[in-house]
C-alpha angles and dihedrals in degrees: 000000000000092000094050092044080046094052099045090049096049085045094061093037087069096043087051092058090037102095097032082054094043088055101045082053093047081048106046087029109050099051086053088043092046088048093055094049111060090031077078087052128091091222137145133192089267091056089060091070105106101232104240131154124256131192125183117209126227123174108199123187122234108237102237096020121076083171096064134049146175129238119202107197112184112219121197143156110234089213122092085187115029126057118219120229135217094002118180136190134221129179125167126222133186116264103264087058124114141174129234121196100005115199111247090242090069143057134208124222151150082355085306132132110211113178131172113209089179107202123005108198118205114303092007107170120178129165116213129189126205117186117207135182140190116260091207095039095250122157117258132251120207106188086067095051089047089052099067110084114221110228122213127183132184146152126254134153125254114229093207092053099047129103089241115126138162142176090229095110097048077046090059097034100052097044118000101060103046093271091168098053093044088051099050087042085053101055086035081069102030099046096042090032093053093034095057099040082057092042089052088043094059095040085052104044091051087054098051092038077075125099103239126133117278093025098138086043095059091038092067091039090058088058087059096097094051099047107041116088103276088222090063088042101046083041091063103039082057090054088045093049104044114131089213105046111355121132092226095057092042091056093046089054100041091050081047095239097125123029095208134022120266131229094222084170100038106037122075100199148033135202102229124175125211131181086339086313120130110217132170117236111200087223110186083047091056089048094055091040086046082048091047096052090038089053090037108041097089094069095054086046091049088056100049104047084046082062103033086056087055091060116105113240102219091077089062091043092051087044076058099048084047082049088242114183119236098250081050092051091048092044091049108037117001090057101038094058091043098053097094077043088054110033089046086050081050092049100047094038095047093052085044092047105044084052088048116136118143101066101046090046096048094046101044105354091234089300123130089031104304097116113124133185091270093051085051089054084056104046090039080048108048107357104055089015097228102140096170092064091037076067106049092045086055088044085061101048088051078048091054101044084049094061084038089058094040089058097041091052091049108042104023094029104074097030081061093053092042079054 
């Protein structure tokens, strides 16, 4: 009997989720499937537009005859591409009304006007007069003839609904639109970006993990970058980093350490000497990538001091009683007990910052060789207006981090868990 009682409640229980986790599928599921989809269609923002026919309606008098009177009705496809076909045409008109000279398209009955237009191919404009006139010989009133609405249907098919699919935009995508050189600029700033926000979390965490006066305090300064609105902060980097009046480039030239201001955010390279070496710095690349660990690192810091507080203090109490340094304390035991910390720190910030789109767009817009795949998304999607290849770009970068999740798993993975 309690099995029974168990197994019906278990069975409504599932009834009764059944629609909240059908929506949130429907939800979480259509917008990825839509995207797939038309990443498989040549299409553009102009092909969007639905075809439909369009008439605008002009009542003109007659000079000499208050009695009669033309209607211009403007007749037009919307599309630039797609024809529209059988399309027919209805206006209404008061009961003394009556045609003259009716086009042979059109009828005219129970005060009604039926016309059939047949195809309209794209841009297809024509302009059709119709002349009325009053059966009693009232006067007529155009604001009631303005008033009806002429109605116009036809077929036409949607670009975005057709079985229609092509390889065209991955085409495009993979070697048409320096794909080589965006993806190596994507994982320069994602790696290095994600890299140095979990390096100065740690370095932080460990400094504020330390008993000194106004610890709390710092602490709640050090979450300022993360919490405050990226467009403020970008605006004022900007400000910051300006070669013509930004504070950083005044200070460098009046302490004589540079000759002539420098565009951080406008140049791509710079010339930088090492050890008699000549190397080039992508320069406006570095400063986002400097601008990405300085607004990040906090999370990985959150984390780590979560954990280093975690740690039992008796292992460093027994490293001090061995006379182990402190870089041997950190390397033997500090390390060791933040690595699922870290490597799940590496995980989250790499796929963030691979997606990452904000920051790079509002300091540089994509220019002197900052532009991403997800800039890319952005500029093939609304810049260009070539929404069929926005989606497969972002189709590859799901594809990438893909491949990015399957090897971490693999190779880091199980290291993490031997750990």
């Amino acid at each position: 009997m309690n099995d029974t009682l168990a197994k019906t409640e278990k069975r409504t229980a599932y009834i009764l989720t059944l629609p909240a986790v059908f929506l949130v599928f429907a939800i979480v599921l259509f917008p990825i499937f839509a995207n797939v989809w038309i990443s498989f269609k040549e299409v553009e923002l102009k092909d969007i537009r639905i075809p439909e026919p369009r008439a605008k309606k002009i009542v003109k008098s007659i000079s000499g005859e208050t009695t009669k009177f033309k209607i211009l009705y403007k007749l037009r496809n919307s599309s630039l591409l797609q024809e529209i076909r059988d399309v027919t045409f209805q206006d209404k008109y008061p009961k003394n009304f009556q045609p003259k000279d009716l086009d042979k398209r059109c009828e005219f009955k129970k005060n009604k006007l039926n016309c059939k237009f047949g195809n309209w191919p794209a841009k297809y404009r024509e302009n059709f007069e119709v002349i009325f006139e009053t059966k009693d010989g009232s006067n007529v009133s155009k604001k009631e003839i303005k008033s009806i609405k002429p109605k116009l249907k036809g077929k036409s098919d949607n670009i975005l609904l057709n079985t229609k699919f092509t390889l065209k935009n991955f085409k495009k995508v993979l070697f048409e639109n320096e794909f080589i050189d965006l993806l190596l600029t994507t994982f320069y700033y994602t790696f290095f970006g994600t890299v140095g926000s979990i390096v100065f979390g740690i370095l932080t965490a460990q400094m504020v993990n330390q008993k000194f006066f106004g610890r709390t305090f710092m602490r709640s300064v050090l979450l300022f970058p993360y919490v405050a609105p990226v467009v403020a902060l970008a605006y004022t980097w900007e400000l910051l980093l300006d070669p013509n009046s930004g504070t950083l480039n005044s200070l460098l030239i009046n302490y004589q350490i540079i000759e002539t201001p420098i565009n951080l955010l406008g140049q791509k390279y710079i010339a930088v000497n090492i050890l008699g070496f000549d190397f080039k710095l992508r320069l406006a690349l570095t400063t986002v990538i400097i601008f990405e660990i300085w607004r990040y690192f906090p999370l990985a810091f959150l984390f780590i001091l979560a954990r280093l507080q975690a740690i039992p203090k008796e292992l460093y109490e027994a490293a001090d009683v061995d006379g182990a340094s402190p870089f041997q304390k950190f390397f033997k035991i500090t390390l060791p007990q933040i690595t699922a910390v870290i490597s799940i720190l590496f995980m989250i910030r790499f796929i963030w910052n691979f997606n990452k789109f904000e920051d790079v767009f509002l300091l540089t817009g994509g220019a002197s060789g900052t532009r991403t795949l997800p800039i890319n998304v952005y500029q093939q999607g609304f810049a260009i207006s070539d929404i069929g290849t926005g989606s497969a770009v972002s189709i590859v970068i799901v594809i990438l981090l893909l491949f990015f999740m399957f090897f971490y798993f693999k190779l880091l993975g199980k290291r993490v868990d031997e750990n």
